[in-house]
C-alpha positions as CSV (number, residue, x, y, z in Angstrom):
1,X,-76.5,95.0,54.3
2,X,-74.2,92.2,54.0
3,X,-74.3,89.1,55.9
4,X,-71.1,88.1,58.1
5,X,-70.2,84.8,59.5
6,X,-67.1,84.5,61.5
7,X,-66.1,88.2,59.5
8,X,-66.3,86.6,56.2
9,X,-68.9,88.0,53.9
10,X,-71.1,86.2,51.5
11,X,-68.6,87.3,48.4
12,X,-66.2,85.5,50.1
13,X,-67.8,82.5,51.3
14,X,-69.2,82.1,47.8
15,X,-65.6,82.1,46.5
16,X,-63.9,79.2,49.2
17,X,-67.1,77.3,47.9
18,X,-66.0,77.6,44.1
19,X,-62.3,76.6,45.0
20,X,-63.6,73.5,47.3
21,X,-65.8,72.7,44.3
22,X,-63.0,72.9,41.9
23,X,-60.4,71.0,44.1
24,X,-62.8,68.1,45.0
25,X,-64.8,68.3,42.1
26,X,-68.9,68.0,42.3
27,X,-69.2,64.1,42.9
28,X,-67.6,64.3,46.2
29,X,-69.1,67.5,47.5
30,X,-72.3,65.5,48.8
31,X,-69.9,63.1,50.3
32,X,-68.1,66.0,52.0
33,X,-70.9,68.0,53.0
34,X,-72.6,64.4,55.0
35,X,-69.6,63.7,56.5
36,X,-69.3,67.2,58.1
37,X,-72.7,67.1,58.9
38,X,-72.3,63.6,60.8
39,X,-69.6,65.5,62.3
40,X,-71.4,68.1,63.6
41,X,-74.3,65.7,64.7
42,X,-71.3,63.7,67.0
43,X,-69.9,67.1,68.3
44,X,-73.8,68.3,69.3
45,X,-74.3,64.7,70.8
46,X,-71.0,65.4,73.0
47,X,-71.6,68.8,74.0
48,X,-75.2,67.1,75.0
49,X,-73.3,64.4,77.0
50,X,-71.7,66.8,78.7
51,X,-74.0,69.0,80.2
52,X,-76.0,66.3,81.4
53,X,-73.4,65.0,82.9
54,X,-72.6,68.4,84.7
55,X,-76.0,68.7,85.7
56,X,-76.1,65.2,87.2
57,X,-73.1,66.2,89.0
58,X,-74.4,69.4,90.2
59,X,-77.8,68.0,91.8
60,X,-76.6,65.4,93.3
61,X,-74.0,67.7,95.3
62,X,-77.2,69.8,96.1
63,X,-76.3,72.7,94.0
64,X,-79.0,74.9,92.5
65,X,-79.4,74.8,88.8
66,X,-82.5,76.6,88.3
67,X,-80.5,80.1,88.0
68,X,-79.5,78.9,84.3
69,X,-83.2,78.8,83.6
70,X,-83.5,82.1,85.1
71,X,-80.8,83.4,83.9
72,X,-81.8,82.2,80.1
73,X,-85.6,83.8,80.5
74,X,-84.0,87.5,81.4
75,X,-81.7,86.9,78.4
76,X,-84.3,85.7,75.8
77,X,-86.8,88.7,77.4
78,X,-83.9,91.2,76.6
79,X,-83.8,89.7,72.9
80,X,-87.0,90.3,72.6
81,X,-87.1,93.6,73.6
82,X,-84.4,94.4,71.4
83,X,-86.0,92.2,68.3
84,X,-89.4,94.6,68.8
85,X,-87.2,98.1,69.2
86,X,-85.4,97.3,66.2
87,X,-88.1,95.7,64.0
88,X,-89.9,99.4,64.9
89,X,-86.8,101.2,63.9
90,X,-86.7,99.4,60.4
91,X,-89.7,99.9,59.6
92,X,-89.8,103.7,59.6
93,X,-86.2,103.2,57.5
């Protein structure tokens, strides 16, 4: 089975890696790959930010957050479930 991420396969992530390589050339692909990670790191941090903030927001105009939680445990139960029927199903594959 091949292995998708945003619809590109492997074959083709493998090749945009071989052009950036070749366009930037191998002593800046460390460079490149930090800077995206800092990136990424800022973004998280942001997203962070924001939910607290939301939250904040939300209990101190009394409104209940605990369904989130709630609502996460049914949808990590159902993965679960799913994860155990399919991991039986492979198996006899």
């Amino acid at each position: 089975m091949y292995t998708t991420f945003l619809f590109i396969s492997g074959a083709e992530i493998a090749f945009i890696l071989f052009i950036v390589l070749m366009v930037f050339g191998a002593d800046k692909l460390p460079e490149m790959a930090r800077g995206l990670g800092k990136g990424m790191r800022v973004l998280k941090d942001a997203t962070n930010d924001i939910k607290h903030e939301i939250t904040k927001s939300a209990e101190k105009n009394g409104i209940d957050t605990s369904i989130v939680t709630d609502v996460k445990k049914e949808i990590d139960k159902v993965k679960d479930n799913i994860d155990d029927f399919t991991g039986s199903v492979r198996r006899k594959l």
